[in-house]
KOLKE-703677 format. One line per 8 residues: number of its first residue (from 1); their letters; for each residue x, y, z of C-alpha. Coordinates in nm, 3 decimals, padded with zeros to 5 digits. Example, Ala and Ser with C-alpha at 12.3 -4.5 7.8 and 13.67 -1.06 7.14 Angstrom:
# KOLKE-703677
1 = as = 01.230 -00.450 00.780; 01.367 -00.106 00.714 $
***
This chain:
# KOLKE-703677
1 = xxxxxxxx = -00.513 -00.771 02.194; -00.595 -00.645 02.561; -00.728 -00.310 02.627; -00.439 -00.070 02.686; -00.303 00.222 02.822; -00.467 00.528 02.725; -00.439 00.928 02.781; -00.663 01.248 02.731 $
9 = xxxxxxxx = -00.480 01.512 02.491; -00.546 01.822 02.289; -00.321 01.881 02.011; -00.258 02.114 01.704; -00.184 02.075 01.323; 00.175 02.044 01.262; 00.367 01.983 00.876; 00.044 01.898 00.655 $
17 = xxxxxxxx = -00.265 02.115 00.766; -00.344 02.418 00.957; -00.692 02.522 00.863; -01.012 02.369 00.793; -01.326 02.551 00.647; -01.627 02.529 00.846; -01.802 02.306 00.591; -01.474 02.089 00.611 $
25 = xxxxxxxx = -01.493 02.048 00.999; -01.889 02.013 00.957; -01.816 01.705 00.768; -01.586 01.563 01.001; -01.834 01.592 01.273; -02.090 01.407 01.116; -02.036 01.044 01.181; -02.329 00.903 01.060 $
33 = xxxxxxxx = -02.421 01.108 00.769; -02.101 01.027 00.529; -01.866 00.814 00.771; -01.615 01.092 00.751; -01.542 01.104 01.131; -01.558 00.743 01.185; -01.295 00.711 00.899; -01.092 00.924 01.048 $
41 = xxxxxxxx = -01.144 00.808 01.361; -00.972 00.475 01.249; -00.686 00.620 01.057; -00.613 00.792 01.392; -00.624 00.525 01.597; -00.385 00.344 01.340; -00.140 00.607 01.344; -00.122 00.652 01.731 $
49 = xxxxxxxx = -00.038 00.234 01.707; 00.242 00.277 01.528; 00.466 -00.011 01.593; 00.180 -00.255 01.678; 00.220 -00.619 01.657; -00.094 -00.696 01.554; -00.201 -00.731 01.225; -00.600 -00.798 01.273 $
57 = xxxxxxxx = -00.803 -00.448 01.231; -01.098 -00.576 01.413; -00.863 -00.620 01.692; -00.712 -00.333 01.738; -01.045 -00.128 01.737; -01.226 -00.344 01.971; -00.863 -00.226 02.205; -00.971 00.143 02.202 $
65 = xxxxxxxx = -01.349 00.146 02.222; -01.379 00.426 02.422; -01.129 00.648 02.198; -01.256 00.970 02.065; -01.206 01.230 01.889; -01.350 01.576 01.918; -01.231 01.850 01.626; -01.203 02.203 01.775 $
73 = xxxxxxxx = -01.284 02.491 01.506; -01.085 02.816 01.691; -00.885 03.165 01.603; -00.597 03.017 01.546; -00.672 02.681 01.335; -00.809 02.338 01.449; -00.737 02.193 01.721; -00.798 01.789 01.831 $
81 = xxxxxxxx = -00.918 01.647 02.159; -00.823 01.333 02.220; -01.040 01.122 02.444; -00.883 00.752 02.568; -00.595 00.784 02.302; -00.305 00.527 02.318; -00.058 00.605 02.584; 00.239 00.466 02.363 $
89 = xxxxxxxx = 00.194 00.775 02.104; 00.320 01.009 02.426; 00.629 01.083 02.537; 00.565 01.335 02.890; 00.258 01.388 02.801; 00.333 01.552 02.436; 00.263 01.367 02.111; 00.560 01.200 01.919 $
97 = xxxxxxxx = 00.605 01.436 01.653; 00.603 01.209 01.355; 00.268 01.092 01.512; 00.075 01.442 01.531; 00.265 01.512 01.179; 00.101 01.154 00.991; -00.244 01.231 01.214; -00.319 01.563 01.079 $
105 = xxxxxxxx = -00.154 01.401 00.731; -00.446 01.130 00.772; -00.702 01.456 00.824; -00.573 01.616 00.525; -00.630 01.351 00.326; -00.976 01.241 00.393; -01.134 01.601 00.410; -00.971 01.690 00.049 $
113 = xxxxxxxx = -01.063 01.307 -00.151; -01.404 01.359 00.013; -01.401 01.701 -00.144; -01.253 01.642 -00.450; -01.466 01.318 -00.538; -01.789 01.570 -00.477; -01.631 01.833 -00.709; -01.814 01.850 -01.075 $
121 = xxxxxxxx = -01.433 01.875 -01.215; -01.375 01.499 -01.109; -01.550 01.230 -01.312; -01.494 00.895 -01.166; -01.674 00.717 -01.481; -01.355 00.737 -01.675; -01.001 00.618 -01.666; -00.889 00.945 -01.744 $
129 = xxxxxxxx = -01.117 01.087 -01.457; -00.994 00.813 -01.228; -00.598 00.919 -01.285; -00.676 01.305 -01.304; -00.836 01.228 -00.943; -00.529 01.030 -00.808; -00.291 01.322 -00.948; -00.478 01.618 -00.736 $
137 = xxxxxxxx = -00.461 01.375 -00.443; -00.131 01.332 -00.457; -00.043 01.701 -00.515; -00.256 01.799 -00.260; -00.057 01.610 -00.025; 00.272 01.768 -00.194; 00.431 01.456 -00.331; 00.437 01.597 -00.680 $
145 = xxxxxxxx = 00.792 01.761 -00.699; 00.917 01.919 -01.046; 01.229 01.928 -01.138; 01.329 01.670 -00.906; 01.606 01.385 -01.081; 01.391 01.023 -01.107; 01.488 00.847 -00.797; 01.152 00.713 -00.620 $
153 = xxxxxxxx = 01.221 00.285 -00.583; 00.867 00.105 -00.501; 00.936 -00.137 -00.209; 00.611 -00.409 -00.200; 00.637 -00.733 00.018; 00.518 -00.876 00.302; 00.414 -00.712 00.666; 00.442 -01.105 00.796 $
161 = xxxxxxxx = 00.842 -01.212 00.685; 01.148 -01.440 00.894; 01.428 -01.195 01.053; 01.654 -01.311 00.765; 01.404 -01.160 00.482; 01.373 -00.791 00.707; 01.758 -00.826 00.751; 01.807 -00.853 00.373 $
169 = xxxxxxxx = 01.524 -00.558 00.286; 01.736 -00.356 00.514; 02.072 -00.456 00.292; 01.879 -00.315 -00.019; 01.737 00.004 00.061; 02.119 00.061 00.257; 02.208 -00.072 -00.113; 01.993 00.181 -00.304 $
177 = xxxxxxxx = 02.029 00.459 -00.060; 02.397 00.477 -00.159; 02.280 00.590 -00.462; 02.064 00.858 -00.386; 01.734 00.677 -00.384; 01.458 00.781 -00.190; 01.205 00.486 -00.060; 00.807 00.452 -00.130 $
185 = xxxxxxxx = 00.598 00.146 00.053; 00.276 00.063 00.189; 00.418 00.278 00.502; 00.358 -00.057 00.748; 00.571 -00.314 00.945; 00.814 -00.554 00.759; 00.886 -00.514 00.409; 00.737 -00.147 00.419 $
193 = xxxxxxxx = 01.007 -00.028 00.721; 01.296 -00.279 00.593; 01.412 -00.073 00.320; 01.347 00.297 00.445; 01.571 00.175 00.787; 01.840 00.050 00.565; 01.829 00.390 00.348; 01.771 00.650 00.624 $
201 = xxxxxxxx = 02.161 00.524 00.768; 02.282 00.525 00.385; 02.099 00.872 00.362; 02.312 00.962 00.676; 02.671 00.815 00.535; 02.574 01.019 00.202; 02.511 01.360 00.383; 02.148 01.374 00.262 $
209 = xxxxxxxx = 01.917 01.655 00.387; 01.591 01.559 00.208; 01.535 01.210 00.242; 01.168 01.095 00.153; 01.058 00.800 00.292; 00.666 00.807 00.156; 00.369 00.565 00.307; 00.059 00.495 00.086 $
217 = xxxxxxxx = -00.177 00.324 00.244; -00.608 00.358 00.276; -00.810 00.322 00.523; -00.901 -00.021 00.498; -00.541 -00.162 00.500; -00.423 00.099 00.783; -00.555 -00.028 01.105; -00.378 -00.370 00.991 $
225 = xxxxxxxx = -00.084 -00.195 00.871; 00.027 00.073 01.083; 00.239 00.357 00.996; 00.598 00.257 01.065; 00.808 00.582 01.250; 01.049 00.659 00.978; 00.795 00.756 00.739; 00.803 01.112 00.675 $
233 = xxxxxxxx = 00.544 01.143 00.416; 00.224 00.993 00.456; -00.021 00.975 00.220; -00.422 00.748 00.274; -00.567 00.719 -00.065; -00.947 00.649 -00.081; -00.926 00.279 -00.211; -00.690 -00.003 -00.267 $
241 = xxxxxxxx = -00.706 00.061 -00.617; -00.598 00.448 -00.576; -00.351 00.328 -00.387; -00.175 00.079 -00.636; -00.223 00.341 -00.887; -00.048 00.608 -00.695; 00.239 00.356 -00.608; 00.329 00.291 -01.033 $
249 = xxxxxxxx = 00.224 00.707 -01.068; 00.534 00.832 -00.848; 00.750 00.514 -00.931; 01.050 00.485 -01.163; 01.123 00.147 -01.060; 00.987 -00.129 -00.842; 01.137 -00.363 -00.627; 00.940 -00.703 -00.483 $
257 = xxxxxxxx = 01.060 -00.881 -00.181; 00.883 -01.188 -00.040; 00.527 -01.129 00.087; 00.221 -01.321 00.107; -00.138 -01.206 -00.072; -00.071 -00.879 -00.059; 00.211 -00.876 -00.261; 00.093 -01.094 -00.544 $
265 = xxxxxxxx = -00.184 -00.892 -00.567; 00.063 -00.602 -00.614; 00.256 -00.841 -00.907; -00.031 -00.900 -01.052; -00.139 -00.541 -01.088; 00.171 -00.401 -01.244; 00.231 -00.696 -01.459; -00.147 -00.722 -01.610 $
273 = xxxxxxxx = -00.052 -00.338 -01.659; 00.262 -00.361 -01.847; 00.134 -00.693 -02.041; -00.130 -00.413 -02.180; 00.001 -00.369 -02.545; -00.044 00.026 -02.515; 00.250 -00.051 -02.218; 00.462 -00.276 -02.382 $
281 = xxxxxxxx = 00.760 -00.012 -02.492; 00.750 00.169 -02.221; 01.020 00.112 -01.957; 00.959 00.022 -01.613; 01.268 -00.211 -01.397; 01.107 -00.468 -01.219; 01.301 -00.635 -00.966; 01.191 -00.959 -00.752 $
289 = xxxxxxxx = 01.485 -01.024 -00.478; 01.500 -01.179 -00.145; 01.759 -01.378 00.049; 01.878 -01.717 -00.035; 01.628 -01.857 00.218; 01.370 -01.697 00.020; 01.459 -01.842 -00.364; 01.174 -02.137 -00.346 $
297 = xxxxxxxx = 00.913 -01.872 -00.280; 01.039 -01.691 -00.612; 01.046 -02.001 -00.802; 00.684 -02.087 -00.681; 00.574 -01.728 -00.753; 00.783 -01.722 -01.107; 00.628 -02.102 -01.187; 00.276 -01.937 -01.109 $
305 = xxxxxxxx = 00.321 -01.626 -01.319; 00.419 -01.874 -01.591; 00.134 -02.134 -01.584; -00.164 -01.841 -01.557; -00.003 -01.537 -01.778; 00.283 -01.709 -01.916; 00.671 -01.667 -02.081; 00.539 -01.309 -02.176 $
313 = xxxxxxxx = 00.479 -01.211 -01.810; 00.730 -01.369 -01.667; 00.982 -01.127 -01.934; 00.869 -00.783 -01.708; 01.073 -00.876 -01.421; 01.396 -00.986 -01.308; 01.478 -01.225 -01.027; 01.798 -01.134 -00.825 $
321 = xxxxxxxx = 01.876 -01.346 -00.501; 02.073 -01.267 -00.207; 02.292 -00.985 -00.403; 02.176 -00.634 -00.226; 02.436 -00.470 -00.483; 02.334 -00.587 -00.784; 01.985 -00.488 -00.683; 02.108 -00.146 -00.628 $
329 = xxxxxxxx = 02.279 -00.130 -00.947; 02.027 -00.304 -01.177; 01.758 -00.107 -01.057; 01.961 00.213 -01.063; 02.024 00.146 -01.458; 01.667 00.096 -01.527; 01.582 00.424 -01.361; 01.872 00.602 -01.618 $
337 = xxxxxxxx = 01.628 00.430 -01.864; 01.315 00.549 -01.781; 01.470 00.870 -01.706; 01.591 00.919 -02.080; 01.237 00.757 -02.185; 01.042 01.024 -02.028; 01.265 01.293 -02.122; 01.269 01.220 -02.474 $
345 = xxxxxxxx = 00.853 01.161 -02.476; 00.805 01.465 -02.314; 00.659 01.300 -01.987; 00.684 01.442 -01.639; 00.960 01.279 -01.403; 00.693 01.303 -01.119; 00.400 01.161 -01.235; 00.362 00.849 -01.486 $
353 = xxxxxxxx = 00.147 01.008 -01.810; 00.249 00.770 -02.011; 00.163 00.455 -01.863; -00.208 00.356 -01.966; -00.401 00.190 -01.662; -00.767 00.042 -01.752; -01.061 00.071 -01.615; -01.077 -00.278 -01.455 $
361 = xxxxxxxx = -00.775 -00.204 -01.240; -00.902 00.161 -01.147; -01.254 00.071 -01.058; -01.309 -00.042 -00.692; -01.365 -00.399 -00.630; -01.530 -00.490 -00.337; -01.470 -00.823 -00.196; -01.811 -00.980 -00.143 $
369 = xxxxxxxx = -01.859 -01.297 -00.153; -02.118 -01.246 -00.469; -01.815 -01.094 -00.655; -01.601 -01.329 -00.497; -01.766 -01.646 -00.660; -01.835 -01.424 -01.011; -01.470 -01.380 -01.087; -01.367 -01.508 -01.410 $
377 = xxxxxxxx = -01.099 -01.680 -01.382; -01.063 -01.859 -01.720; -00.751 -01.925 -01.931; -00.942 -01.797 -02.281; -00.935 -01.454 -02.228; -00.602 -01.158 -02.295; -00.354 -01.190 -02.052; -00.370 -00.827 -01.914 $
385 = xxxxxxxx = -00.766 -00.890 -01.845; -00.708 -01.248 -01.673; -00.431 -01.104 -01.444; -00.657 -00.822 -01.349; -00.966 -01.112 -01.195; -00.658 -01.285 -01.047; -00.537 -00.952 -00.848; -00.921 -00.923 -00.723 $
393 = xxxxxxxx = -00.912 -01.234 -00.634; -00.618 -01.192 -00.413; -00.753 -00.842 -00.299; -01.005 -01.037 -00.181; -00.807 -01.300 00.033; -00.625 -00.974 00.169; -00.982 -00.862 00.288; -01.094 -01.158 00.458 $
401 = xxxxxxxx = -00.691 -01.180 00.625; -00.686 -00.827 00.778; -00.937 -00.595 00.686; -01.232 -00.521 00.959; -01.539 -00.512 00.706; -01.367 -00.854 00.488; -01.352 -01.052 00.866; -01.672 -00.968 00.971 $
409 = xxxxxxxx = -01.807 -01.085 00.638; -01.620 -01.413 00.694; -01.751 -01.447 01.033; -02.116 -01.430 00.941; -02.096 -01.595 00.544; -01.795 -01.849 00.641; -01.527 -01.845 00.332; -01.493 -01.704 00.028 $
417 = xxxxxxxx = -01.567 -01.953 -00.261; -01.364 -01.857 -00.562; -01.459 -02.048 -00.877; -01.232 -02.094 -01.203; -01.096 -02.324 -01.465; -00.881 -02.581 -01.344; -00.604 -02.460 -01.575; -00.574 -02.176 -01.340 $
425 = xxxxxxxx = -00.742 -02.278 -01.025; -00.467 -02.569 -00.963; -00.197 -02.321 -00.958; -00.356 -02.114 -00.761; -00.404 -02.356 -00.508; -00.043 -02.463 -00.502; 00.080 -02.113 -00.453; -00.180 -02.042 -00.195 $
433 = xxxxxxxx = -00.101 -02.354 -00.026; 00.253 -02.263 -00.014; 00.181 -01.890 00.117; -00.003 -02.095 00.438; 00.300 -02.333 00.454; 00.553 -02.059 00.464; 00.349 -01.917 00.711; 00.314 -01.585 00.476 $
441 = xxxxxxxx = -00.055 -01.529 00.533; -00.069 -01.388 00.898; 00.215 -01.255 01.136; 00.432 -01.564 01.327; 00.280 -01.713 01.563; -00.080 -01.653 01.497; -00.228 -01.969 01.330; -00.403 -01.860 01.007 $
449 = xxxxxxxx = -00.796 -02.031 00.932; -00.861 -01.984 00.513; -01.078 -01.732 00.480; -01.173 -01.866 00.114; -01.227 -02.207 -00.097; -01.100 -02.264 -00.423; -01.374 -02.440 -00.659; -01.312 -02.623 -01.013 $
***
């Protein structure tokens, strides 16, 4: 990625934040002291790439070396100067609005978890701590709506798909937007913009006013994964594990389109949750779908699920292929389910109570190679434990794929080695192997070196 066009700007909160304390704006400032302004720093340059091809982090940094950002404390609010900013986030010299709106979103967000996670009213020691965290985060950032009818569909898959796979996550979201559904994804290219393009034009036949198209992302995914333009609510969660747990949170159904390592780590996360037996009544549709073209990867990804978690696993979701409509409508039923569930249990339509999450999928992982190699990946352990080392373990592979800190770590240590039994190594290999095949592991074109090993 060359070094591109770039202009000077000064610009003002607009939608998520208008004022900042002076401790606040301190914070920011202080790049080496807590990392706040280089953090920001990156979400910004992320946002202001929106529509990138490039999904490398590292590489689209190294592009912008000489941006900057200096926060103005004034009279009337904040203000940002922008110092060798990407010329493509300007239109006559003005900021796109949904740009300035997801920027100052992206300030919002890092000023109040930093906050919050310094508060003595947050305890990040306890599962109940961790989900009590993600709920002020999340209502902070005024997702949280009462009274609102369940109608928030979870869209995971792939950033890296073929034009007939974006075509046909276009035909579902049109599909589900009929029905009044609003869209949630990882707020990137592909599979994250498929389904909020094909709902904002049902959203438009329907006469809809308040369509929500909400991004969740963090800050180590962003760079890789920048904001697509029709998001209007974007939210950056502190960790990858916030972030999956704010996804199943605000979701009354989920819907899983081909994708690569990303997106079984995101199967693998939901299933090891609703394989835990405090889960197992509790409703939640579960769709896998793609188009016709797509039905060996959900047979490889189905025969996987099988030969690591097994039949049990396999019973939380549904496979539909190349029928947008029957998505829509199976998928719209479960919702009427979960909405009578929570109604009758007393739960909030907003915000999952009732689902239990443990610890071992709340707690960061971090992706070095020590935990890397110390992941146990063994067939004689519960199901819900053994899926939660094998989403780490894909976390992982995500890391070393796109994320700057996991490809400077394989640049220096050379591959991840990633030990296990053979009972679940081998088919682990085979889907991985496929993934690579299928080309599902970097964007087309771009010829994709392992950044792990697999040892028996």
């Amino acid at each position: 990625m060359n070094k591109r066009y770039t202009i000077d700007a000064s610009v003002s909160p607009r939608g998520s934040l208008e004022l900042l304390s002076q401790i606040e704006v301190d914070k920011l400032k202080k790049a080496g002291e807590n990392g706040l302004y280089k953090l920001f720093r990156k979400c910004a340059l992320a946002i202001l790439n929106t529509g990138s091809d490039s999904d490398n982090a590292k590489t689209i940094l190294e592009a912008y070396p000489d941006f900057e950002i200096e926060i103005i404390q004034q009279d009337r609010g904040i203000r940002l100067n922008l110092l060798n900013a990407p010329a493509n986030a300007f239109v006559d010299n003005e900021m796109i609005y949904s740009c300035r709106e997801m920027l100052f979103s992206a300030m919002r967000d890092i000023v109040y978890s930093e906050m919050e996670k310094c508060s003595t009213r947050i305890n990040l020691n306890s599962s109940i701590g961790i989900t009590d965290y993600v709920f002020h985060l999340l209502r902070n950032a005024n997702v949280l709506r009462a009274g609102e009818t369940p109608n928030m569909v979870v869209c995971w898959g792939g950033h890296s798909i073929s034009d007939v796979e974006y075509r046909y996550s276009k035909e579902v979201g049109h599909s589900m937007g009929l029905r009044g559904h609003d869209i949630c994804t990882g707020c990137g290219p592909g599979v994250m913009k498929g389904p909020m393009k094909g709902a904002t034009i049902a959203h438009a036949k329907q006469r809809f006013n308040a369509s929500r198209f909400l991004g969740l992302t963090e800050p180590g995914i962003i760079t890789a994964e920048a904001p697509n333009p029709i998001v209007n609510e974007l939210v950056i969660l502190p960790d990858i594990e916030k972030r999956l747990e704010a996804f199943v949170r605000v979701a009354h159904g989920v819907t899983i389109f081909p994708g690569g390592a990303g997106t079984a780590e995101e199967l693998l996360y939901l299933l090891g949750i609703l394989l835990d037996p405090e889960n197992r009544l509790l409703p939640f549709p579960l769709i896998l779908t793609g188009p016709k073209s797509s039905e060996a990867y959900f047979s490889q990804l189905h025969e996987f699920i099988n030969d690591t978690l097994g039949f049990e696993a396999q019973q939380k979701y549904e496979i539909i292929i190349d029928d947008p409509e029957r998505v829509a409508r199976a998928m719209r039923k479960g919702i009427q389910e979960v909405k009578r569930f929570r109604k009758k249990h007393n739960d909030a339509y907003y915000f999952n109570w009732l689902l239990k999450i443990q610890e071992a999928f709340q707690n960061p992982f971090h992706p070095t190679h020590e935990n890397m190699a110390a992941l146990d990946l063994s067939a004689d352990q519960e199901t819900h434990k053994l899926a939660a080392s094998l989403r780490q373990a894909f976390s992982g592979i995500v890391a070393g794929n796109v994320k700057e800190a996991g490809i400077r770590a394989i640049e220096q240590h050379g591959p991840y080695k990633i030990r296990g039994e053979s009972k679940i190594m081998d088919p682990l290999d085979k889907l991985l192997t496929a993934f690579v095949e299928q080309k599902r592991m970097k964007l087309p074109g771009s010829a994709y070196i392992p950044c792990y090993q697999l040892v028996k």
